[in-house]
KOLPA-482116 format. One line per 3 residues: for each residue x, y, z of C-alpha. Coordinates in nm, 2 decimals, always signed. Example, Ala and Ser with C-alpha at 12.3 -4.5 7.8 and 13.67 -1.06 7.14 Angstrom:
+1.23 -0.45 +0.78  +1.37 -0.11 +0.71
***
This chain:
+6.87 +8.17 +11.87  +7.19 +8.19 +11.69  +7.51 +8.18 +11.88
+7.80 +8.39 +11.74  +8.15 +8.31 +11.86  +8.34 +8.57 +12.06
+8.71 +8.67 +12.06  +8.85 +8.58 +12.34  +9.19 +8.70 +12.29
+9.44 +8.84 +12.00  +9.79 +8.90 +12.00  +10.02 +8.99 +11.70
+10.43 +8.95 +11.71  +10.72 +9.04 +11.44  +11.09 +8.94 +11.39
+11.38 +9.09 +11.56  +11.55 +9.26 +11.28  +11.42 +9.62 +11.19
+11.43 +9.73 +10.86  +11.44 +10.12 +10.80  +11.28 +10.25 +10.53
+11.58 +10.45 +10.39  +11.85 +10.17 +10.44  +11.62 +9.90 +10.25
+11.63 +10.19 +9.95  +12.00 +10.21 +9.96  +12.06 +9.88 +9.97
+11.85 +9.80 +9.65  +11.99 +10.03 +9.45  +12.34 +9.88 +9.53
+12.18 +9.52 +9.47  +12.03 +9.63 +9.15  +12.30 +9.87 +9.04
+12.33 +10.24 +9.03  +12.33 +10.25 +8.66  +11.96 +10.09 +8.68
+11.69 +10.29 +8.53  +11.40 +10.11 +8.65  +11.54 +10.19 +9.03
+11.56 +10.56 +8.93  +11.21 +10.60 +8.78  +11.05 +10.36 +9.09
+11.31 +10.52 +9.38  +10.99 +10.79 +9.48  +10.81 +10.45 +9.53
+11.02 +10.39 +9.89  +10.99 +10.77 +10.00  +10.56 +10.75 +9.93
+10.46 +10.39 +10.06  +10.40 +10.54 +10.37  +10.64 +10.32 +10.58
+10.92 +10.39 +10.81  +11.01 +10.05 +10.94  +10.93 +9.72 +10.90
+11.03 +9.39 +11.04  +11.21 +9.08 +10.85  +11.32 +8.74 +11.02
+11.68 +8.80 +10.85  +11.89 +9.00 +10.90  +11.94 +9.28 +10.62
+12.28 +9.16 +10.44  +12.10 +8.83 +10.44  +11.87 +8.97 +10.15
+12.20 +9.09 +9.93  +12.29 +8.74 +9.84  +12.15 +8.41 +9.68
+11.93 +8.21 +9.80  +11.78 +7.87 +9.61  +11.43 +7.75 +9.68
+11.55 +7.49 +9.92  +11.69 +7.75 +10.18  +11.47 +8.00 +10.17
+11.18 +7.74 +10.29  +11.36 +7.58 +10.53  +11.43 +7.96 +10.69
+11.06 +8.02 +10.63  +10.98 +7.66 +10.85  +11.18 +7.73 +11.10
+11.11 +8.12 +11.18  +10.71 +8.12 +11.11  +10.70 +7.83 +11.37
+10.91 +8.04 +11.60  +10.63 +8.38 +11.53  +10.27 +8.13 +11.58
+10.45 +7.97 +11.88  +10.48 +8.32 +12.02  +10.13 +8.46 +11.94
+9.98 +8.13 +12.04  +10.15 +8.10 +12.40  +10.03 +8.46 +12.41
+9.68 +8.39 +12.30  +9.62 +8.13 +12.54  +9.73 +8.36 +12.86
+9.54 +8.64 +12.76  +9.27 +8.37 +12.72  +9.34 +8.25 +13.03
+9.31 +7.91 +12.88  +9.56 +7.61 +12.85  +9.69 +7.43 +12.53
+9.45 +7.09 +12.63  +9.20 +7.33 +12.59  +9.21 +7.44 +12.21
+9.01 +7.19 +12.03  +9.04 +7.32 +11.63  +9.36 +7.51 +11.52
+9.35 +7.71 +11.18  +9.67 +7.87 +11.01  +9.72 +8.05 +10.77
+9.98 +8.12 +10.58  +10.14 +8.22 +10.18  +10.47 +8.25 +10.17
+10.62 +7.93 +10.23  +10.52 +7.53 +10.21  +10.53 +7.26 +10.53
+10.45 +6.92 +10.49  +10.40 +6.82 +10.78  +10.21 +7.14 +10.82
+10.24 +7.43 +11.07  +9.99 +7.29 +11.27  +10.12 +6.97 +11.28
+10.48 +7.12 +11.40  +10.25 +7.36 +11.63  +10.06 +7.04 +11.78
+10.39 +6.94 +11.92  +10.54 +7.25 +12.01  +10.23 +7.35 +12.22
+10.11 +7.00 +12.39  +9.76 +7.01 +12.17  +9.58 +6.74 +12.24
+9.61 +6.46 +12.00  +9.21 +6.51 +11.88  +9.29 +6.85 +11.81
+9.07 +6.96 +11.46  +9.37 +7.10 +11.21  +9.29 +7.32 +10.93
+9.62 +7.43 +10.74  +9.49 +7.70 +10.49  +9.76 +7.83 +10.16
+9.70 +8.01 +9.86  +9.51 +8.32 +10.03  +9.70 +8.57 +10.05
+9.68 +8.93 +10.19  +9.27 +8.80 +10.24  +9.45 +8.55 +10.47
+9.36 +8.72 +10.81  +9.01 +8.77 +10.73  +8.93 +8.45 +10.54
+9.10 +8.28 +10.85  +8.89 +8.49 +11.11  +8.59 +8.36 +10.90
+8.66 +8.00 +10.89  +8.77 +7.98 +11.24  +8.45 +8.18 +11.35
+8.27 +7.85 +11.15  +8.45 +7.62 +11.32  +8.33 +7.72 +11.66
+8.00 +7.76 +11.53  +8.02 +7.40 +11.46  +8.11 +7.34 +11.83
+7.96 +7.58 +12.09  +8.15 +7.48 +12.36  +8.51 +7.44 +12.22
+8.75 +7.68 +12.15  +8.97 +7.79 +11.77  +9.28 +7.85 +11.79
+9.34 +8.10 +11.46  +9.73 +8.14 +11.38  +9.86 +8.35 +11.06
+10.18 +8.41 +10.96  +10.37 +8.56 +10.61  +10.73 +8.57 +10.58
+10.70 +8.82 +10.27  +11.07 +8.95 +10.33  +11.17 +8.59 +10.20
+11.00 +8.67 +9.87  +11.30 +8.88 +9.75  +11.54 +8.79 +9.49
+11.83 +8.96 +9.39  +11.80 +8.84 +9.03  +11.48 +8.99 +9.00
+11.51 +9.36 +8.87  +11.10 +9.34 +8.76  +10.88 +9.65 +8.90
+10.69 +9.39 +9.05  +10.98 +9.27 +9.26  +11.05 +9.68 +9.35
+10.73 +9.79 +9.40  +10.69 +9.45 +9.68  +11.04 +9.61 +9.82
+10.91 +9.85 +9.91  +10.63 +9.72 +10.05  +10.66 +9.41 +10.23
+10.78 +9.27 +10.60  +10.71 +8.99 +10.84  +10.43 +8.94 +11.12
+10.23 +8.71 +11.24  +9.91 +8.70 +11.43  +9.67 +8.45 +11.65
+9.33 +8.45 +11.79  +9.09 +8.27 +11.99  +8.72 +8.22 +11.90
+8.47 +8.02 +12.11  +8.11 +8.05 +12.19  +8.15 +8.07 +12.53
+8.32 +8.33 +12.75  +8.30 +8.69 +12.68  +8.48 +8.95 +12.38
+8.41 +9.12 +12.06  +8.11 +8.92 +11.85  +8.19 +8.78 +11.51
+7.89 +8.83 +11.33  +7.87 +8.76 +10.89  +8.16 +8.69 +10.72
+8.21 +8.65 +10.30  +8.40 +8.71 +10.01  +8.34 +8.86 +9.69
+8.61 +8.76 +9.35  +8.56 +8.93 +9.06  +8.57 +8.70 +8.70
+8.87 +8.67 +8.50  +9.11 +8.84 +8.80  +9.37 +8.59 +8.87
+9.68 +8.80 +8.73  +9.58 +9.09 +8.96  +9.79 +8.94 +9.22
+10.02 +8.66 +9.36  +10.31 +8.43 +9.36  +10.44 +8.25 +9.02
+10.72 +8.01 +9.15  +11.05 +8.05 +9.06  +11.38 +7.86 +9.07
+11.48 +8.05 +9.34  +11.13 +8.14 +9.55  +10.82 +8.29 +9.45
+10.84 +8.53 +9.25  +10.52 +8.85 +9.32  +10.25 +8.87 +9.05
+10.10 +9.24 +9.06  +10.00 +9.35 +8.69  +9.74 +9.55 +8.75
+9.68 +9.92 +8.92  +9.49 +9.76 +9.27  +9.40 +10.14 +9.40
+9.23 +10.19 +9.08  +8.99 +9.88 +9.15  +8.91 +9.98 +9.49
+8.75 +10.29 +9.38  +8.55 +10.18 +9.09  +8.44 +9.81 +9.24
+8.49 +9.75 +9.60  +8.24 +9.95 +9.73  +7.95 +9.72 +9.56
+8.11 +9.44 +9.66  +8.10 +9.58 +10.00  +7.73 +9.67 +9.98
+7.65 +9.33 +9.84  +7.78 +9.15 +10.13  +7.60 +9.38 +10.39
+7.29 +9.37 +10.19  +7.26 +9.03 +10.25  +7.30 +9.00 +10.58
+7.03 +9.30 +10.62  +7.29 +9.57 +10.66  +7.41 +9.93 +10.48
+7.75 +10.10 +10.55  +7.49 +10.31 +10.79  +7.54 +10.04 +11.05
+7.91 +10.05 +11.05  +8.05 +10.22 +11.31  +8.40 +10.11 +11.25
+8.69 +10.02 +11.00  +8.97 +9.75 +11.02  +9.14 +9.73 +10.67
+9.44 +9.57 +10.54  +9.61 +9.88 +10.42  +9.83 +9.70 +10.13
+10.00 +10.06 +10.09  +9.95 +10.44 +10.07  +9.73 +10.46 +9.74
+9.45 +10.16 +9.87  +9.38 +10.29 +10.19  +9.34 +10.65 +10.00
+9.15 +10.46 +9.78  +8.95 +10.23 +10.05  +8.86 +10.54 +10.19
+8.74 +10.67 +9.88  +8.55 +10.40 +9.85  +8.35 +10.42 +10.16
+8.29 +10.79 +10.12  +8.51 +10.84 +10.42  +8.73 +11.17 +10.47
+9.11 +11.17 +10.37  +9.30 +11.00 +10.67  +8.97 +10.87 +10.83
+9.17 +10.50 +10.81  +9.43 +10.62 +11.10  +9.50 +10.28 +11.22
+9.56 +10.15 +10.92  +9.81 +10.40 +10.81  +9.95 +10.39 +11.17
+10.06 +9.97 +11.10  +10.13 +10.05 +10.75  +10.40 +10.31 +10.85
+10.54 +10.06 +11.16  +10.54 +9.73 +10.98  +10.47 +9.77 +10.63
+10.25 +9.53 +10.48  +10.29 +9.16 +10.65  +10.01 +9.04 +10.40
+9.78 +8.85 +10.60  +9.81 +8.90 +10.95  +9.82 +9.28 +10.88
+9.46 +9.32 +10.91  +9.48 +9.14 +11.27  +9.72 +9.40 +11.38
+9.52 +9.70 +11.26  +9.19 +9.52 +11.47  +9.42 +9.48 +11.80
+9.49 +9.86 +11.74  +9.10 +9.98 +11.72  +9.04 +9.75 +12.05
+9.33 +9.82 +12.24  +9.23 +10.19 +12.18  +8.92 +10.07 +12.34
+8.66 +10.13 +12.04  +8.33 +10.03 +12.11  +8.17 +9.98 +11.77
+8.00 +9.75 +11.52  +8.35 +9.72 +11.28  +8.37 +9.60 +10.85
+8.69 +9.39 +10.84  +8.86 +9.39 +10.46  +9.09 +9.26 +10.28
+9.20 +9.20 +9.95  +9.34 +8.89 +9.80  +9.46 +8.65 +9.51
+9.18 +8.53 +9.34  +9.12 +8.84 +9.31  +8.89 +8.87 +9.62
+8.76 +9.04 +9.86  +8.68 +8.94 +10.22  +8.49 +9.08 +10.46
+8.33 +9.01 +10.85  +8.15 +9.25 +11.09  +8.30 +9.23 +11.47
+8.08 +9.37 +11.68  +8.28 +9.52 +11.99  +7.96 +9.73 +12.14
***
């Protein structure tokens, strides 16, 4: 009999300062210049992402000046320990469980570098034991919260009786420069805030099953999306039209990986998707031949945070469960690579 490890608990947490929508499109256009063309044809781009607010862990006139490599990851250290600390102290009394009693932690997490790692910093910060399991996990981008979910969910498969602590975090918001006038750089403007998110898996104790998990990357993606570094911070990669690949490919990727684990989209009761922005959740639904504004949960966190990147998908899943859904749910996200990722939780 296989034994699937169960959420025991999931909380989600965001910066203090509030970033409106129509003050973030002001603002660029006085960073960038009024005279700039590029802002003029792309301004529609703020008013049709589908977002009203979003959260960063500066505050606003931080953004308007520069900012060299150095500081910005030393801002990103400091305030994505700050977020996991939160979510994890949160996990853990939902849990009703103590810190001596996590035995892996995972984290997850783009848009900075630790070394020490997070988890390290976390270890300390939390009173983990010593023998705590770390797995510090970079590179994965929006996919982050899924991928994450998955490897946790194998780590307590590895150990029915112990408990995974699964901590995500993107400081995207620390990802703009000034300098760079690129439609890239716009079109993640208008786009991008800061969240983080935690879980706990374990075999024991009651919650929401995680069943199959996988990934799908399509050959010859890797310019589709992520970070090139700069002098300054990473600087986003997006060069090619995302929506438009949802519609034409995800769905067989989809199919593949429910196919083989003995599954159609007939068993699928439910859908938590990282939204990315307007277009791919039009086009996600698209995809899974479901009605125009069937995704409400995804447009709802898209609208109230904008896209966090990983942890956004973890957000949209609290949603459908505080909401009380009772369903056999497809996870997704999309990711550098470019990939795919999926998992079924089972909530029934």
């Amino acid at each position: 009999m296989v034994i699937e490890p169960r959420l025991l608990a999931l909380s989600t947490a965001v910066p203090e300062h509030v970033l409106h929508q129509s003050e973030v499109r002001a603002r660029v256009r006085r960073v960038f210049g009024q005279q700039n063309t590029e802002i003029d044809r792309l301004a529609p781009l703020f008013d049709n992402a589908g977002i009203a607010t979003r959260y960063a862990c500066m505050p606003i006139d931080w953004y308007e000046l520069p900012h060299g490599w150095t500081e910005r990851n030393s801002v990103y250290v400091e305030h994505a320990v700050t977020l996991l600390e939160r979510v994890a102290r949160d996990c853990l009394a939902r849990a009703g469980l103590q810190a001596t009693d996590i035995d892996s932690i995972v984290v997850v997490s783009t848009t900075g570098i630790s070394t020490p790692s997070l988890d390290a910093i976390l270890l300390n910060r939390l009173g983990l034991r010593s023998d705590v399991r770390r797995l510090p996990i970079f590179g994965l981008g929006c996919a982050g919260g899924v991928l994450g979910l998955a490897r946790a969910g194998e780590l307590a498969r590895g150990e029915p009786g112990g408990n995974v602590l699964l901590l995500v975090v993107e400081l995207c918001s620390l990802c703009f420069r000034e300098v760079d006038r690129s439609k890239a750089n716009i079109v993640a403007t208008a786009l991008f805030g800061d969240g983080a998110a935690g879980a706990i898996l374990s075999c024991r104790g009651a919650g929401p099953r995680l069943g199959p998990t996988g990934e799908h990357t399509w050959p010859d993606s890797l310019d589709i999306m992520g970070w090139e570094v700069a002098e300054d911070g990473l600087q986003v990669l997006f060069s090619r039209d995302i929506p438009t690949l949802v519609r034409s490919q995800f769905r067989a990727a989809a199919d593949g990986f429910l196919a083989r684990h003995g599954l159609t989209l007939g068993d699928i009761g439910g859908y938590a998707c990282h939204p990315g922005g307007a277009k791919v959740v039009t086009a996600l639904e698209a995809a899974f031949d479901l009605a125009d504004g069937t995704l409400t949960e995804a447009r709802r966190v898209l609208a109230a945070y904008g896209n966090m990147s990983a942890p956004t998908v973890m957000f949209v899943l609290k949603g459908l469960l505080d909401r009380g859904l009772k369903r056999r749910m497809l996870l997704t996200a999309l990711g550098p690579g470019f990939s795919a990722a999926f998992a079924i939780l089972d909530s029934r």
